[in-house]
LUMSE-655018 format. One record per residue: x, y, z of N, C-alpha, C in turn. Coordinates in steps of 0.001 Angstrom, whole numbers, plus 500000, padded with zeros to 6 digits. Layout:
// residues N
XYZXYZXYZ...
This chain:
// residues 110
756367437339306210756721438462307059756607438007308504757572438639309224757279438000310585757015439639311514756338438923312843755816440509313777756089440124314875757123440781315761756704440713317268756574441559317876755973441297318882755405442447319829756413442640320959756636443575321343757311444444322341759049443300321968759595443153323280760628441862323137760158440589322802759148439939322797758815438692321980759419438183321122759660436965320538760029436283319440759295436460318571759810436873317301759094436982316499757908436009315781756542436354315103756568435227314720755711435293313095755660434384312184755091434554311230753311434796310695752979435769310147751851436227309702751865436553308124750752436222307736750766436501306198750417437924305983751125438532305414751551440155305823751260440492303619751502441195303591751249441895301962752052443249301859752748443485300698753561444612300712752399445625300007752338446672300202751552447557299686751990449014299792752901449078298520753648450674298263754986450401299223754905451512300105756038451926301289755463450846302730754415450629302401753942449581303798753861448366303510753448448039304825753204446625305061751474446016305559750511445789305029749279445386305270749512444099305831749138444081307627749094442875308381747488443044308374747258441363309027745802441088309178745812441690310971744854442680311038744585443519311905744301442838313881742995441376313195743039440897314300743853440040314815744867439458314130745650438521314553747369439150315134746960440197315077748455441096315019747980442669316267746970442986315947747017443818317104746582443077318712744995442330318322744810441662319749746164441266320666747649440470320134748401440332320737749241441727321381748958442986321094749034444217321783748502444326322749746947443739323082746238444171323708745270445027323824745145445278322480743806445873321310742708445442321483741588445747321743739710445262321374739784445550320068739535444227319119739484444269317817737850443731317871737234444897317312735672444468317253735312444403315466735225443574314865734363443397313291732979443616313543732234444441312878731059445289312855730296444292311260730610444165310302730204443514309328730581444260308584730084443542307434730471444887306025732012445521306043733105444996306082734376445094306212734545446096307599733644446448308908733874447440309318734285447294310688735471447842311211736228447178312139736536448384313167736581448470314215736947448813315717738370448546316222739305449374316086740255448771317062740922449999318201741020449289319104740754450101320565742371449498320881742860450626321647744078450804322438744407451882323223744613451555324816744868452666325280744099453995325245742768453663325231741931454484325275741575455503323684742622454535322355742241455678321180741356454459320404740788454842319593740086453980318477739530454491317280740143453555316493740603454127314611739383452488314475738231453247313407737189452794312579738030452427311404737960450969311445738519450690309437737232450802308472737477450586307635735766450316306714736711449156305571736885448166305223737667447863303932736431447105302854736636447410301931735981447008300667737009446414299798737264445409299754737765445062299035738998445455298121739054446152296857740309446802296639739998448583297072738301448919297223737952450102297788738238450249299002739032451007299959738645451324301331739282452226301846738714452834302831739572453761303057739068453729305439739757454855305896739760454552307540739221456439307644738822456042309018737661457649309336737845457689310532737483458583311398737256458553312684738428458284313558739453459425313772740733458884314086742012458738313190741780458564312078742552458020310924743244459230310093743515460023310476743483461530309276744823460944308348744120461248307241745068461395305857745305460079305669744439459009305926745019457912305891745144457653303752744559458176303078745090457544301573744235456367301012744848456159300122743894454574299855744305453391300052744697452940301148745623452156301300744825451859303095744062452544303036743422452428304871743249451071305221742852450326304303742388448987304665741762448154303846742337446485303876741653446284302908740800444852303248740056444202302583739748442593302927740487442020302162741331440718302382741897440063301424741759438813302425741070437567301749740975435975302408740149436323303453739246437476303163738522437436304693738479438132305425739862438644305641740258439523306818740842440523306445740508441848307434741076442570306940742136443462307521742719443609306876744110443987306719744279445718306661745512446155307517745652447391308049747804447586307567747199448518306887749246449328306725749660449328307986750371448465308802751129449136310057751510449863310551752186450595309907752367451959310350751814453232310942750465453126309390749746453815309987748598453458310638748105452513310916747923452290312297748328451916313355749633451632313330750362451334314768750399453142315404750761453748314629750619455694314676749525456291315461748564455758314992746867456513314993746561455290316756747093454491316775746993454018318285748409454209319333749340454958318691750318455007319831751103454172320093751546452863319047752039452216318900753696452246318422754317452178318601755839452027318001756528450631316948757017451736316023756757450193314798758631450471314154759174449291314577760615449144314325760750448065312925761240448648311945761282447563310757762558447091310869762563446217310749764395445422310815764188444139309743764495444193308475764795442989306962763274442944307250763098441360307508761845441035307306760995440496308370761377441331309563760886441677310966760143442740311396759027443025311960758476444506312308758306444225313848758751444791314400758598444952315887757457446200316378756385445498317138755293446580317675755620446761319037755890447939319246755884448133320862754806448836321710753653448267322610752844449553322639753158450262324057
């Protein structure tokens, strides 16, 4: 899967299909927004934009997002290789982000 941010070139990230979304790895894909991506331990993650900030929690195939996150489903977040990983959408949403899908391109605009 490839991601770029605003007009940027796109570029490749190991991304995961999950249902109707797309699970990118959170710190390697928002920080280039311009996000404070803070990891807390215990799958539990901080990410700050523009003054909003959505709490992940991921457990493994358990997890779910709080604080900011409404209705997020089971799909909030997950760890996979380590890191953990966020549906784009709905968190590009819950920070004010703009998320353009084009084949196998996602464009973030913040």
């Amino acid at each position: 899967m490839q991601v770029a941010i605003g007009q940027g070139q796109p570029e490749t990230v190991r991304a995961w299909r999950w249902g109707n979304d797309v699970l990118v790895p959170v710190r390697e894909v928002f920080q280039k927004l311009g996000a404070e991506v803070v990891y807390r331990g215990f799958g539990m993650t901080d990410v700050t934009l523009g003054g909003k900030t959505v709490q992940l929690r991921a457990y493994g195939s358990h997890a779910y997002g709080c604080c900011g996150w409404p209705a997020a489903g089971a799909t909030a977040a997950r760890m996979i290789s380590c890191k953990v990983h966020a549906p784009v959408s709905a968190l590009a949403a819950a920070l004010g982000v703009t998320v353009e899908k084009q084949e196998a391109v996602i464009r973030l605009t913040p």
